[in-house]
N, C-alpha and C positions, 0 to 999 in steps of 0.2 A: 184734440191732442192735449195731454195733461201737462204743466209742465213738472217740472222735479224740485225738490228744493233746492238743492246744486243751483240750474239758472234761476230760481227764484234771489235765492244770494249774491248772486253774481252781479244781478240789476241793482237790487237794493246798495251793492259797492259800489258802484261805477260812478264816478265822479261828473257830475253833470255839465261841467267847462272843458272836461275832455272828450264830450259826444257834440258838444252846440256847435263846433266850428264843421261837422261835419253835416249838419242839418244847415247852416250858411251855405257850404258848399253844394248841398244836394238840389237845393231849391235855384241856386243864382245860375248853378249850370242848366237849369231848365228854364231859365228866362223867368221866374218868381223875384223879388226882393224881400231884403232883410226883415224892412218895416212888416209885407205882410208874414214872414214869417213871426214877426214879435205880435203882429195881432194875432195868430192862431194859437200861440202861448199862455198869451192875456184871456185870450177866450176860454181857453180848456184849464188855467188855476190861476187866475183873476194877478198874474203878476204884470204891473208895468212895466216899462222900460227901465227905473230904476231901481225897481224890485230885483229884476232879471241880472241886472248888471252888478247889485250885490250881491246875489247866488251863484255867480259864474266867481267872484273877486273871493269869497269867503272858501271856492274848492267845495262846494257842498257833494252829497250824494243823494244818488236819486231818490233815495230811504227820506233823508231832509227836505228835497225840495218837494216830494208830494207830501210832505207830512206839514209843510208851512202852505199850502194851496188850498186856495178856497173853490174844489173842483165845481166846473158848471153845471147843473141842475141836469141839463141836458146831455153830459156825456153819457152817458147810456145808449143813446140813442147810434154811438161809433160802434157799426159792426162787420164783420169781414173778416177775411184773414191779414196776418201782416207776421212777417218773419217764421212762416210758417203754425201758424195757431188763431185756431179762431178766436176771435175776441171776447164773445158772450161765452164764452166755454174757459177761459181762465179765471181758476179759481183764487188764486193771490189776490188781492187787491193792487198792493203794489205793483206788481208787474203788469195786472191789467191797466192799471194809469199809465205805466211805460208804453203800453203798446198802445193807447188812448193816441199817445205825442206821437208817437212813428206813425199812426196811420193817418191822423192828418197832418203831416208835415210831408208822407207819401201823396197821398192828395193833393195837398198843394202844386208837389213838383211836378204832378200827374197832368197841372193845367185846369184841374175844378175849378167851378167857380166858387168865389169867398161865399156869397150865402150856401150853399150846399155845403164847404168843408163845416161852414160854423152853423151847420143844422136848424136853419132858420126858416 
């Protein structure tokens, strides 16, 4: 499934402090915590905790906060579908690092274990 430039832009806008309370909530309502939600963050664009907390405080977009990430060597290796579209099959970049966060942050809430969400 291709996407369109339309949600190609729409990602690229979306302000990244107005999706993270709802990736807190996806994972806490499945018995996950924040922590390892911040490790699976750190793991997929090398941000710490107080990396993260000024990316959320500055209002960034998701255009900004994969463009300041130092993706892991190994995302590549996240594949499957999420939000209806295969992963290896988006050709944006951008969007494909969006769909990188939602499919392990889906994993997480899914109950994975941490070395398999962080590909180890």
């Amino acid at each position: 499934m291709k996407t369109t430039p339309e949600h190609d832009q729409r990602i690229a806008k979306m302000i990244f402090a107005s999706v993270y309370p709802h990736y807190i909530k996806k994972v806490e309502t499945k018995g996950r915590t924040i922590e390892e939600l911040h490790q699976v963050i750190e793991w997929l664009t090398g941000f710490d905790n107080q990396k993260l907390q000024e990316l959320i405080d500055e209002k960034v977009t998701f255009e900004t906060f994969f463009k300041k990430a130092k993706l892991n060597p190994n995302a590549h290796l996240i594949t499957g579908t999420i939000c209806g579209y295969k992963i290896e099959e988006i050709e944006t970049p951008l969007t494909k690092q969006a769909r990188y966060l939602d499919k392990l942050i889906d994993e997480l809430a899914k109950g994975k274990k941490m070395e398999k969400i962080l590909r180890q």
